[in-house]
PDB file with one MODEL, atoms N, CA, C and O in Angstrom:
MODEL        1
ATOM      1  N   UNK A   1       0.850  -1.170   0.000  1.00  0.00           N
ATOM      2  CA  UNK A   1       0.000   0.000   0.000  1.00  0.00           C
ATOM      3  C   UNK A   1       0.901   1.240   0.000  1.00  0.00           C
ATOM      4  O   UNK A   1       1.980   1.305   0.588  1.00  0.00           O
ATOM      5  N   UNK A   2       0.327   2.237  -0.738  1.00  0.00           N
ATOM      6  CA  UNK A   2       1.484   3.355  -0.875  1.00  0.00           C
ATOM      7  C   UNK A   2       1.181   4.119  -0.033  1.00  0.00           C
ATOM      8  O   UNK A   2       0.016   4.013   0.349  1.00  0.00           O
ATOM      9  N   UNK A   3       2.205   5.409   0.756  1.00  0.00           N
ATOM     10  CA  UNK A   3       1.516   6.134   1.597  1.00  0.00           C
ATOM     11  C   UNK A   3       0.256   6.823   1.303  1.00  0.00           C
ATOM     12  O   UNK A   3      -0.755   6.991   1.984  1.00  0.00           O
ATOM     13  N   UNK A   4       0.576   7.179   0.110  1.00  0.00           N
ATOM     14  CA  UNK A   4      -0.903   8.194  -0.401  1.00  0.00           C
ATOM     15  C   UNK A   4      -2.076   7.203  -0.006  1.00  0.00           C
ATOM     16  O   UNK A   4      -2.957   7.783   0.630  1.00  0.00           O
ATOM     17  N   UNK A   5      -2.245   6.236  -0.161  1.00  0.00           N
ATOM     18  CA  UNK A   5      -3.593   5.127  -0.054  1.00  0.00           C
ATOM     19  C   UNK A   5      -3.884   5.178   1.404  1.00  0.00           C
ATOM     20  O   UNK A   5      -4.923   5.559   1.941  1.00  0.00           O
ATOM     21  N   UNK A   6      -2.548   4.630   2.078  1.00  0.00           N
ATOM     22  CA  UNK A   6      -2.689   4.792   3.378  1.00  0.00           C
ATOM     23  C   UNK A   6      -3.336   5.413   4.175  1.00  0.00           C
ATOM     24  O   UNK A   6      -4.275   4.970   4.836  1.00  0.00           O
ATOM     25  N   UNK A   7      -2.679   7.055   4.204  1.00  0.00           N
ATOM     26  CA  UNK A   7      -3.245   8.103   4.848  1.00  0.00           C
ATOM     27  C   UNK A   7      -4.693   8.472   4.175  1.00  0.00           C
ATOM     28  O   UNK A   7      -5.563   9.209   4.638  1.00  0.00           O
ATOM     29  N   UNK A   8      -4.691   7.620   2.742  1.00  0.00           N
ATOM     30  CA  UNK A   8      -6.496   8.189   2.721  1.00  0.00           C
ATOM     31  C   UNK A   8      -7.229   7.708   3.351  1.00  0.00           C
ATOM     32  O   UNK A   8      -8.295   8.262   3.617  1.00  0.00           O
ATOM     33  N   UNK A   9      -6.839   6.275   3.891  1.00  0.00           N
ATOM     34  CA  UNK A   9      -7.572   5.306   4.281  1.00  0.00           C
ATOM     35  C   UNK A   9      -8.034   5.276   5.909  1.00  0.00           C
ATOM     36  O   UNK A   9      -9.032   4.888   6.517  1.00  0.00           O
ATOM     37  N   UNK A  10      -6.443   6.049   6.355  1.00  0.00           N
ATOM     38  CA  UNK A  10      -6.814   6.910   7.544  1.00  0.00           C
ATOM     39  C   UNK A  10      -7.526   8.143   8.072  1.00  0.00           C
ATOM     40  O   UNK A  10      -8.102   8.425   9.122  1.00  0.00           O
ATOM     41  N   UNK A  11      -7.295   8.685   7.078  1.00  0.00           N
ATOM     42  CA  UNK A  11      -7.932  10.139   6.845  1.00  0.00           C
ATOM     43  C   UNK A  11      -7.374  11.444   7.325  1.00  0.00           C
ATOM     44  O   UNK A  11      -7.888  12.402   7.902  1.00  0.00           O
ATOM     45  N   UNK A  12      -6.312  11.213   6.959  1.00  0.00           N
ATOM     46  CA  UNK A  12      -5.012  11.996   6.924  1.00  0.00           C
ATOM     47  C   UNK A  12      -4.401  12.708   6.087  1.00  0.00           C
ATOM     48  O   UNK A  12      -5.046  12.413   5.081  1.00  0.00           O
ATOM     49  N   UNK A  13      -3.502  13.554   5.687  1.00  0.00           N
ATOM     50  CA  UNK A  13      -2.577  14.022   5.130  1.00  0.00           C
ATOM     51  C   UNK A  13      -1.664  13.220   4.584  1.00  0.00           C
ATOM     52  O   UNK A  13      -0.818  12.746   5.341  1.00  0.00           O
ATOM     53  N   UNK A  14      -1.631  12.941   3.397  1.00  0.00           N
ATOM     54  CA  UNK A  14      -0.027  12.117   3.106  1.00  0.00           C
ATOM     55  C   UNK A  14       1.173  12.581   3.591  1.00  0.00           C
ATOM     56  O   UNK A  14       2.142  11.928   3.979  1.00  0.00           O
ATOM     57  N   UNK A  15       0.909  14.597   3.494  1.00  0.00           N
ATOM     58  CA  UNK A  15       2.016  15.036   3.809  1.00  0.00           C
ATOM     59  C   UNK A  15       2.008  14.604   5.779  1.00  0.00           C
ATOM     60  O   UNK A  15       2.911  13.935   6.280  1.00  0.00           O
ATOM     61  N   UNK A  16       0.942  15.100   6.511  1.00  0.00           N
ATOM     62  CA  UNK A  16       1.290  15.039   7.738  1.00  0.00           C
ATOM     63  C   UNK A  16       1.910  13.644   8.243  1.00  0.00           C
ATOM     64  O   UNK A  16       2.782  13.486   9.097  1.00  0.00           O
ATOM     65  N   UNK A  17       0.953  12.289   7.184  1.00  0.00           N
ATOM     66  CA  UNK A  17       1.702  10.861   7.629  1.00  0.00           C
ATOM     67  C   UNK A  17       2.750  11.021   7.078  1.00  0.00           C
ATOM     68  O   UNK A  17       3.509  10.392   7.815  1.00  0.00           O
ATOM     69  N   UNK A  18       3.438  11.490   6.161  1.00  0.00           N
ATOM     70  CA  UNK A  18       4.704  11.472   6.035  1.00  0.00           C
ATOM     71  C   UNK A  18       5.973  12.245   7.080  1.00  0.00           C
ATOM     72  O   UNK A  18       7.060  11.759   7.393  1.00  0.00           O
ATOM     73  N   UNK A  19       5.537  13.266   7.373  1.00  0.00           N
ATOM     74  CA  UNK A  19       6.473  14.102   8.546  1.00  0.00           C
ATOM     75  C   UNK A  19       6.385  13.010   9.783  1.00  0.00           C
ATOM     76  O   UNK A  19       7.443  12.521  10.179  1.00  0.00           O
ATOM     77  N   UNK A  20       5.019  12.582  10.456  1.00  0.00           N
ATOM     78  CA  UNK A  20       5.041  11.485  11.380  1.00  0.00           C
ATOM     79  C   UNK A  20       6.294  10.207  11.193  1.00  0.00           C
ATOM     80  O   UNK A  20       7.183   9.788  11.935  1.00  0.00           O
ATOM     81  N   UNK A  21       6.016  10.001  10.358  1.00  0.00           N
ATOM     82  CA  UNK A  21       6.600   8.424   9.712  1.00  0.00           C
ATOM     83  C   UNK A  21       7.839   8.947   9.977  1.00  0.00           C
ATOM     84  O   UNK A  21       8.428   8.318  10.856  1.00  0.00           O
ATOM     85  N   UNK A  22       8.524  10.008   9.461  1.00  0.00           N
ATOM     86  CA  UNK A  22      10.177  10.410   9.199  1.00  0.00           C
ATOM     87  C   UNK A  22      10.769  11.484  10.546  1.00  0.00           C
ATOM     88  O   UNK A  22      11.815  12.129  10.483  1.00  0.00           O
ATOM     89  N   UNK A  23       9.684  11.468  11.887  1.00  0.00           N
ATOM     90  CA  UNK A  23       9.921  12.561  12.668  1.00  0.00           C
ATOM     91  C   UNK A  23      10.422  13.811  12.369  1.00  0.00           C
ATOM     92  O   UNK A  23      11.283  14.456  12.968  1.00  0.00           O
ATOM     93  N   UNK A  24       9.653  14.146  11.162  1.00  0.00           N
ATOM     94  CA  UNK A  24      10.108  15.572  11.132  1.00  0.00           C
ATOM     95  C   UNK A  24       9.074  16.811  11.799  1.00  0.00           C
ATOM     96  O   UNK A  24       7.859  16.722  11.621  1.00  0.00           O
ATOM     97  N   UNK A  25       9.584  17.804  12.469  1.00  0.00           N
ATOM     98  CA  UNK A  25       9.226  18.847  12.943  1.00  0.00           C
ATOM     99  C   UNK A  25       8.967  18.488  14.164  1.00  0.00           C
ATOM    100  O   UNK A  25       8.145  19.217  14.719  1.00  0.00           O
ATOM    101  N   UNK A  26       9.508  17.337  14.988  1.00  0.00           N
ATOM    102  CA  UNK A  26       9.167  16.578  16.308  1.00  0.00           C
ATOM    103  C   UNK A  26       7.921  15.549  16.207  1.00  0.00           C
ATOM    104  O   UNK A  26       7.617  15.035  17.283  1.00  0.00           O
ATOM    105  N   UNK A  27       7.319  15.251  15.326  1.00  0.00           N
ATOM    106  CA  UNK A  27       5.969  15.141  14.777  1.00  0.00           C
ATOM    107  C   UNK A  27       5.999  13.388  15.426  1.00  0.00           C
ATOM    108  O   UNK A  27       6.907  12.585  15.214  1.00  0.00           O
ATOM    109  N   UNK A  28       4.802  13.144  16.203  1.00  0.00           N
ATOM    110  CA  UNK A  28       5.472  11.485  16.366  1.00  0.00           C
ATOM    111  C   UNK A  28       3.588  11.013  16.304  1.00  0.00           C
ATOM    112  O   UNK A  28       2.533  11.646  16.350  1.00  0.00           O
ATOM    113  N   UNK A  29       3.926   9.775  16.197  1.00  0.00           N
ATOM    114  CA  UNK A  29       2.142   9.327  16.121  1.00  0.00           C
ATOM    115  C   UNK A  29       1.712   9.176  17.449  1.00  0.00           C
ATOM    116  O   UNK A  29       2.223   8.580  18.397  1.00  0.00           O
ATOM    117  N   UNK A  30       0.319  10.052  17.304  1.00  0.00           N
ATOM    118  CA  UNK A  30      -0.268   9.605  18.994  1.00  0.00           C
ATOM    119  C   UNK A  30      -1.410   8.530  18.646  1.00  0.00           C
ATOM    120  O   UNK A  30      -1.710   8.064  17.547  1.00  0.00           O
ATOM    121  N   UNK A  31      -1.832   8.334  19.624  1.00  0.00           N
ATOM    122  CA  UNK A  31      -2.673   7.291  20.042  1.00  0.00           C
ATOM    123  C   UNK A  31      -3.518   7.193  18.759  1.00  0.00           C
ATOM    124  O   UNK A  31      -3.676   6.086  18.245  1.00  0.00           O
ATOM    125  N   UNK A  32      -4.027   8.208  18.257  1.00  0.00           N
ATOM    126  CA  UNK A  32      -5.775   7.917  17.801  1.00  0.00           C
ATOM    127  C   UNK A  32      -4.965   8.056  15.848  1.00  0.00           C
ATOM    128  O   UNK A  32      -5.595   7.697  14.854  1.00  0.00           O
ATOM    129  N   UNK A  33      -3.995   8.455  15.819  1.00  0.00           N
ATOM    130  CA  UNK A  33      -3.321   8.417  14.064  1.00  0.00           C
ATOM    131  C   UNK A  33      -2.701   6.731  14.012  1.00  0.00           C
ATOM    132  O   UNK A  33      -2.640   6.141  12.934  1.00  0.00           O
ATOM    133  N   UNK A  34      -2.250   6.053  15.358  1.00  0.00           N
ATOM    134  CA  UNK A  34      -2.036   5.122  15.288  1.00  0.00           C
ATOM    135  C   UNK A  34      -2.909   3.863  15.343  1.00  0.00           C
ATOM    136  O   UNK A  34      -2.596   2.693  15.122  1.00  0.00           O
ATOM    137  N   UNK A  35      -4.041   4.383  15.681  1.00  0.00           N
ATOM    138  CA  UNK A  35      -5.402   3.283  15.450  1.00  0.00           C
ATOM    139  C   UNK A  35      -5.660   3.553  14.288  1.00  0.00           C
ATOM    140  O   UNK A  35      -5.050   2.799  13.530  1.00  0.00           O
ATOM    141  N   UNK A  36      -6.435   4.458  13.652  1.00  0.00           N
ATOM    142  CA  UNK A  36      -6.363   4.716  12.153  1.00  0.00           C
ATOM    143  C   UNK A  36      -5.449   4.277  11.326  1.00  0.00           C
ATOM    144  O   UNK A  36      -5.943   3.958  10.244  1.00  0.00           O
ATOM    145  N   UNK A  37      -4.547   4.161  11.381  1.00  0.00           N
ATOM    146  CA  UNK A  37      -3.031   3.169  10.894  1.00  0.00           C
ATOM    147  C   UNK A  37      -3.555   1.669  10.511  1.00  0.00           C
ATOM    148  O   UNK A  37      -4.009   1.201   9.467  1.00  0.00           O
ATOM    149  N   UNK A  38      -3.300   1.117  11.801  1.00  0.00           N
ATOM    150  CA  UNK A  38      -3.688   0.226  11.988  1.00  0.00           C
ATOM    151  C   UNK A  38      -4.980  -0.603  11.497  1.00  0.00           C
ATOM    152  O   UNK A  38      -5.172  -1.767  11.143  1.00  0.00           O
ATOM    153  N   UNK A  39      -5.940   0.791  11.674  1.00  0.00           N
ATOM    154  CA  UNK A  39      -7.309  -0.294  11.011  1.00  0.00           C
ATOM    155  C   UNK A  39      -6.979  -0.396   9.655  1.00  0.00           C
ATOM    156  O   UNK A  39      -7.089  -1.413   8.969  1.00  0.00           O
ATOM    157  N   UNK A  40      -6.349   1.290   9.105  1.00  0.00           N
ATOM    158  CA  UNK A  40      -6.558   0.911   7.443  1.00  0.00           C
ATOM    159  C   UNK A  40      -5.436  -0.298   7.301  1.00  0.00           C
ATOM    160  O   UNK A  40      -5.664  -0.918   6.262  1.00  0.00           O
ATOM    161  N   UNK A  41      -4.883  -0.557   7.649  1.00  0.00           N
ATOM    162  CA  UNK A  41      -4.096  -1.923   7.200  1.00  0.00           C
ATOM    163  C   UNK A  41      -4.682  -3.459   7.406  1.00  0.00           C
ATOM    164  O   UNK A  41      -4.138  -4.537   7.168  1.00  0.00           O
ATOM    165  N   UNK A  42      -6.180  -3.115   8.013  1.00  0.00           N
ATOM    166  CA  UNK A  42      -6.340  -4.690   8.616  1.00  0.00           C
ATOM    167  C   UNK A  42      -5.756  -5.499   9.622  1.00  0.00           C
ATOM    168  O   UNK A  42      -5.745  -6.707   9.858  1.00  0.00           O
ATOM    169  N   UNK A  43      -5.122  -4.169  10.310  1.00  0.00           N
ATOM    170  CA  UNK A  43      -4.938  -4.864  11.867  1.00  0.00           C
ATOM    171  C   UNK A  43      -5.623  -4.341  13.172  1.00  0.00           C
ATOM    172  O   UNK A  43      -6.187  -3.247  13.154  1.00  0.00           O
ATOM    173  N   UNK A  44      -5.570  -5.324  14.627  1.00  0.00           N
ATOM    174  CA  UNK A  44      -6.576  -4.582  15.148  1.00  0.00           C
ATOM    175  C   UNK A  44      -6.187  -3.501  15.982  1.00  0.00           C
ATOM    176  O   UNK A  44      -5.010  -3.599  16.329  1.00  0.00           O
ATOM    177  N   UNK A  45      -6.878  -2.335  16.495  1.00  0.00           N
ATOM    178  CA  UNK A  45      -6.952  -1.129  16.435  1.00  0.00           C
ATOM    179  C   UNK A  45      -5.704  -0.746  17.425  1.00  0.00           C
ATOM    180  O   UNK A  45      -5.235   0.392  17.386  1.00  0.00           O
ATOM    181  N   UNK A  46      -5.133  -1.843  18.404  1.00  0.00           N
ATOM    182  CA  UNK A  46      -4.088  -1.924  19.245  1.00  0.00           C
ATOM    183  C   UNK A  46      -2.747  -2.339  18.946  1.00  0.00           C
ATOM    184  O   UNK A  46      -1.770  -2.302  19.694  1.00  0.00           O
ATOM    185  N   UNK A  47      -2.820  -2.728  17.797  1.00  0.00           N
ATOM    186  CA  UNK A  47      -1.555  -3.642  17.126  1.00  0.00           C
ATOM    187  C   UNK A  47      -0.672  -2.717  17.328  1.00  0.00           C
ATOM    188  O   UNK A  47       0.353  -3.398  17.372  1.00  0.00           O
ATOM    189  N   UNK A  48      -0.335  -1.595  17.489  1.00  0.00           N
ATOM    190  CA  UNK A  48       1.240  -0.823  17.634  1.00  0.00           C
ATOM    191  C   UNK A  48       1.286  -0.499  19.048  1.00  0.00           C
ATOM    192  O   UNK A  48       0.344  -0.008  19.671  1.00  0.00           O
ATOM    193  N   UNK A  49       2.411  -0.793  19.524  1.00  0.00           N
ATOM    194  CA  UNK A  49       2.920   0.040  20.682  1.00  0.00           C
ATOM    195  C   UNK A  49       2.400   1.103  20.922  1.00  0.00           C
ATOM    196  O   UNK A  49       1.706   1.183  21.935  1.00  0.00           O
ATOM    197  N   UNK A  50       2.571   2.240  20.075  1.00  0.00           N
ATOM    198  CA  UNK A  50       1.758   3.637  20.985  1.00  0.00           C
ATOM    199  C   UNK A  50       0.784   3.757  21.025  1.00  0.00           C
ATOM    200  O   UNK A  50       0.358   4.822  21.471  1.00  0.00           O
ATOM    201  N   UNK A  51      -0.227   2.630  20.540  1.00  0.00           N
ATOM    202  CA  UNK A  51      -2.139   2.857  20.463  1.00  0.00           C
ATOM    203  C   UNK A  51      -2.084   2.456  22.291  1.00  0.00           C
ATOM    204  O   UNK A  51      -2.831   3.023  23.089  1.00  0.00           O
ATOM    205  N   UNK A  52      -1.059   1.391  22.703  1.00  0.00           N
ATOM    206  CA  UNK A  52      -1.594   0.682  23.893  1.00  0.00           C
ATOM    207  C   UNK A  52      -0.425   1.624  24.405  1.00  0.00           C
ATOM    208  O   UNK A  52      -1.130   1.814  25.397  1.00  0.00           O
ATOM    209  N   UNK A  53       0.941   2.554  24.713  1.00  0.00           N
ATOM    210  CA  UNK A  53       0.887   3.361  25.530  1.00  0.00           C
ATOM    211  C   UNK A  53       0.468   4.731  25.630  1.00  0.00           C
ATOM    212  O   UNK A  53       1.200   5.578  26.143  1.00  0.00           O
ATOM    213  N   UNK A  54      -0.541   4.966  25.220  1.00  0.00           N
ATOM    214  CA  UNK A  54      -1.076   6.495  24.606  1.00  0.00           C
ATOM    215  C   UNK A  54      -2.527   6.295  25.436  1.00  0.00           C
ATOM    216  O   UNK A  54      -3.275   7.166  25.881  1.00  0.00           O
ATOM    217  N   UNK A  55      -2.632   5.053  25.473  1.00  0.00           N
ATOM    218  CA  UNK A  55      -3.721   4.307  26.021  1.00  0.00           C
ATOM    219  C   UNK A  55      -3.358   4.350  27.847  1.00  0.00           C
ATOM    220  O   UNK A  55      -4.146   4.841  28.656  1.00  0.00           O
ATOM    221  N   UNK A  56      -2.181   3.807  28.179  1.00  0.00           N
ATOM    222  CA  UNK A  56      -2.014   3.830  29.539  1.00  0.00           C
ATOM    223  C   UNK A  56      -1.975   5.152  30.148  1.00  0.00           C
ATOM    224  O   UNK A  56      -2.655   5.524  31.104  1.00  0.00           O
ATOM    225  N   UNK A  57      -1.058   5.864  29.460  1.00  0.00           N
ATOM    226  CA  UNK A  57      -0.664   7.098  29.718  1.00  0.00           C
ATOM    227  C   UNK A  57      -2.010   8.082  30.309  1.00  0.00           C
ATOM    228  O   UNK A  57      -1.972   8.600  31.425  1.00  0.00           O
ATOM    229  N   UNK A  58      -2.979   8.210  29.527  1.00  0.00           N
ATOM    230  CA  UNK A  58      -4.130   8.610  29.628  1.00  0.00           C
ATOM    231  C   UNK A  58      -4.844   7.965  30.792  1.00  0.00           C
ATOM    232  O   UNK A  58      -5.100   8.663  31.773  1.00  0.00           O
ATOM    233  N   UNK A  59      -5.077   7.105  30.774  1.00  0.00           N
ATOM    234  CA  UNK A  59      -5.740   6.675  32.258  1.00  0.00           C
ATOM    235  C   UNK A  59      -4.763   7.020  33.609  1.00  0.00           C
ATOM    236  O   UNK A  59      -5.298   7.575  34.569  1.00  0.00           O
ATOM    237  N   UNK A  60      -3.338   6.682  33.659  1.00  0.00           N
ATOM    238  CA  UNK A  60      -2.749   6.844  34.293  1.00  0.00           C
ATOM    239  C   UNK A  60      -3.095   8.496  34.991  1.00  0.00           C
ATOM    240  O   UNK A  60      -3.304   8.825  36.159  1.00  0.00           O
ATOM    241  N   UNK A  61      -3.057   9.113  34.033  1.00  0.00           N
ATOM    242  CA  UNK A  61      -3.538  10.842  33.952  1.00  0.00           C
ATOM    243  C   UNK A  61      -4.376  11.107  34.159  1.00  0.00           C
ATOM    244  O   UNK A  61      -4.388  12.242  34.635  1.00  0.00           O
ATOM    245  N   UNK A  62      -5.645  10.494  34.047  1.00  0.00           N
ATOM    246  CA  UNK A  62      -7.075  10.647  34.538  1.00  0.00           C
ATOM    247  C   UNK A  62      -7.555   9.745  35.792  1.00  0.00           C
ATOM    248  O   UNK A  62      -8.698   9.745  36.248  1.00  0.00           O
ATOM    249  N   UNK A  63      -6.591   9.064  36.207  1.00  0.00           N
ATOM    250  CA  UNK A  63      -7.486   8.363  37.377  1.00  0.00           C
ATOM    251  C   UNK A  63      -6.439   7.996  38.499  1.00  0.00           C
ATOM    252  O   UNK A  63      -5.938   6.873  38.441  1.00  0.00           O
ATOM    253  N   UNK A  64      -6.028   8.942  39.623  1.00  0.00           N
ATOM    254  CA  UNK A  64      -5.594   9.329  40.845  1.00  0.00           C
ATOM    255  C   UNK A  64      -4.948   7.768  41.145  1.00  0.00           C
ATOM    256  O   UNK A  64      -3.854   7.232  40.968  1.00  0.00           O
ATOM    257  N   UNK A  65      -6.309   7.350  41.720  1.00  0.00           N
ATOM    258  CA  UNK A  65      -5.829   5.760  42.076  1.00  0.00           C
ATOM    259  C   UNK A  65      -5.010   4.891  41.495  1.00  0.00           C
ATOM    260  O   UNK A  65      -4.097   4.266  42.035  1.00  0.00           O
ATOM    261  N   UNK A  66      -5.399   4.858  40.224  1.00  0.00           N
ATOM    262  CA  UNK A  66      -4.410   3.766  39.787  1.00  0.00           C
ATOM    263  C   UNK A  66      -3.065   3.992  39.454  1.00  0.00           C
ATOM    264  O   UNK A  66      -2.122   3.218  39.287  1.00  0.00           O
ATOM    265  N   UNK A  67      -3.178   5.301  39.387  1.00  0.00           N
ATOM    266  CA  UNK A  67      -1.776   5.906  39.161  1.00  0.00           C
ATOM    267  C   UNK A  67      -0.542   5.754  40.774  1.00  0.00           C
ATOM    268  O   UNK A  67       0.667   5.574  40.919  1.00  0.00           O
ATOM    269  N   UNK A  68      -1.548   5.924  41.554  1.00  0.00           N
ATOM    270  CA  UNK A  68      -1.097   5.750  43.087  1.00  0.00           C
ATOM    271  C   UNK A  68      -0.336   4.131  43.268  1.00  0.00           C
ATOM    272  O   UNK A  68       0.739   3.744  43.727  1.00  0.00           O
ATOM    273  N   UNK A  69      -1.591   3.428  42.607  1.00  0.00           N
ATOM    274  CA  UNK A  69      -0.939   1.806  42.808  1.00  0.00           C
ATOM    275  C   UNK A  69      -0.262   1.150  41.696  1.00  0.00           C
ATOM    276  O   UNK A  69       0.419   0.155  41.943  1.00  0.00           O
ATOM    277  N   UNK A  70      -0.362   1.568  40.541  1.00  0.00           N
ATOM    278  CA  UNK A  70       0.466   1.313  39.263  1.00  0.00           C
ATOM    279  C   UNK A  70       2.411   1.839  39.895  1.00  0.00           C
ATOM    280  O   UNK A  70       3.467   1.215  39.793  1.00  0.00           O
ATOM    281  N   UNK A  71       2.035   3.487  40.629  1.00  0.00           N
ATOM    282  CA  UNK A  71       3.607   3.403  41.499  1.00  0.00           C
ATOM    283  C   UNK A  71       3.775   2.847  42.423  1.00  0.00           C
ATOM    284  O   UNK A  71       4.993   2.895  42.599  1.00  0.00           O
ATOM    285  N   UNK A  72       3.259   2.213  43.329  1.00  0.00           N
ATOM    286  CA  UNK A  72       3.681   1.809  44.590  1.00  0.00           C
ATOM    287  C   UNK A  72       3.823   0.091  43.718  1.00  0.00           C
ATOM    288  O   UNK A  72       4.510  -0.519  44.538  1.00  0.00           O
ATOM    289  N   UNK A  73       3.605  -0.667  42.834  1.00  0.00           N
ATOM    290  CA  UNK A  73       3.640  -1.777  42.437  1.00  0.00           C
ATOM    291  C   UNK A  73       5.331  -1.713  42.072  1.00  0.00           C
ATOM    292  O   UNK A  73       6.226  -2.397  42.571  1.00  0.00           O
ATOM    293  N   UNK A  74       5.448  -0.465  40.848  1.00  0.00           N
ATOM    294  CA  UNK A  74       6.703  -0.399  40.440  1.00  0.00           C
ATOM    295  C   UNK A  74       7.358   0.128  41.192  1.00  0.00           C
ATOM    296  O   UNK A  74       8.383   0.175  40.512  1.00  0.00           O
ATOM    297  N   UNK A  75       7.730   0.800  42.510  1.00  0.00           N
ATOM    298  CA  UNK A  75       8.667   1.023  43.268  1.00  0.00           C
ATOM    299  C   UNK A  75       9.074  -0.362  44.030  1.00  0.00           C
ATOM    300  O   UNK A  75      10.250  -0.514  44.360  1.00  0.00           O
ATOM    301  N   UNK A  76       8.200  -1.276  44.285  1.00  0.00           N
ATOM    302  CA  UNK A  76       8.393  -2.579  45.482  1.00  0.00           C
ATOM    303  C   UNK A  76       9.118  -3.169  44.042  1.00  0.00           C
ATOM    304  O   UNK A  76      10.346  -3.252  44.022  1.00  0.00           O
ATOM    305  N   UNK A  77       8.482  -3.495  43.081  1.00  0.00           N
ATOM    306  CA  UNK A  77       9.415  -4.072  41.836  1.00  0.00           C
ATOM    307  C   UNK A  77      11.083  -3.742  41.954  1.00  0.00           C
ATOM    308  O   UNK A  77      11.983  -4.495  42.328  1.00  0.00           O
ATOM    309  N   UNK A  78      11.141  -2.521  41.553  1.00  0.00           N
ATOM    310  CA  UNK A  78      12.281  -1.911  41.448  1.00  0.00           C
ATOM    311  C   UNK A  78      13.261  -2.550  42.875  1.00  0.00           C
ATOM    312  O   UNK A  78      14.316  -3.176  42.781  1.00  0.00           O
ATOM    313  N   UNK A  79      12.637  -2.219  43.982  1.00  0.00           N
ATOM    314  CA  UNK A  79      12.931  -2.562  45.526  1.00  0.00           C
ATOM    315  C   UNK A  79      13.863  -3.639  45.357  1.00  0.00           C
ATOM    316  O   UNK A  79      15.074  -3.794  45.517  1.00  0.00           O
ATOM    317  N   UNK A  80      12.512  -4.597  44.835  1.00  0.00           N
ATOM    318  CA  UNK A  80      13.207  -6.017  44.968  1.00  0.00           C
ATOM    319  C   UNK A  80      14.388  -6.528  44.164  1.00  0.00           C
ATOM    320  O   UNK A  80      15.272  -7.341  44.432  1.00  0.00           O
ATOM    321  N   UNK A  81      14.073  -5.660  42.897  1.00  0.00           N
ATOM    322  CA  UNK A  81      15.545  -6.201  41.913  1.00  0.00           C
ATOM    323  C   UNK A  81      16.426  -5.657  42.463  1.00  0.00           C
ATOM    324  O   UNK A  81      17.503  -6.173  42.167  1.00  0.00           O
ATOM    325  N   UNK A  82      16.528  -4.636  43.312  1.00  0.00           N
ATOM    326  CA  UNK A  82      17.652  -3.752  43.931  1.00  0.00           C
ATOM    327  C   UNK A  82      18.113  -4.938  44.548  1.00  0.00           C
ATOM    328  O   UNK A  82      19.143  -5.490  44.162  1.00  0.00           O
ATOM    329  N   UNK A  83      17.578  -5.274  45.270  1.00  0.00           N
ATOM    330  CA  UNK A  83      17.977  -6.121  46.473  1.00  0.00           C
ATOM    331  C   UNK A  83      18.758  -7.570  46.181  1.00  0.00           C
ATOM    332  O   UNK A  83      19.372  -8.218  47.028  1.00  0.00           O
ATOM    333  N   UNK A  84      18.597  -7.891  44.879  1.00  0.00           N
ATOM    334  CA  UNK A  84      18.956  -8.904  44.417  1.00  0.00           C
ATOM    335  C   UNK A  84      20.463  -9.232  44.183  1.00  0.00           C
ATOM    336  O   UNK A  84      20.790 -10.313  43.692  1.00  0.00           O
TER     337      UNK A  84
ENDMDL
END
């Protein structure tokens, strides 16, 4: 698939998927250009890395608690490999 198809299929810019794709102007894919990606290719809407951390990140950011115990999990983690 060529980019031009691509980004139509996403509903995008060829030019903007192209600056994404090549990091130009700092330009990187967030969450919701990388589901669109993904679907137009026939994969499912999570298949890349940044759909599922664009995904954490956001909850992490919106919800106090879990952010509280998501750190206290990874500090005892960390703890323990220290200790090792």
């Amino acid at each position: 698939m060529s980019l031009r198809a691509l980004a139509a299929q996403a509903d995008v810019s060829p030019s903007y998927l192209s600056r994404v794709l090549r990091g130009v102007e700092y330009k990187t894919a967030g969450p919701e250009l990388v589901r669109k990606v993904a679907e137009a290719l026939g994969l499912p809407h999570d298949y890349f890395l940044e759909f599922r951390e664009g995904f954490v990140i956001d909850r992490v950011k919106t919800d106090q608690s879990l952010r509280e115990r998501l750190y206290d999990r990874l500090k005892r983690l960390e703890q323990s490999s220290d200790s090792r």
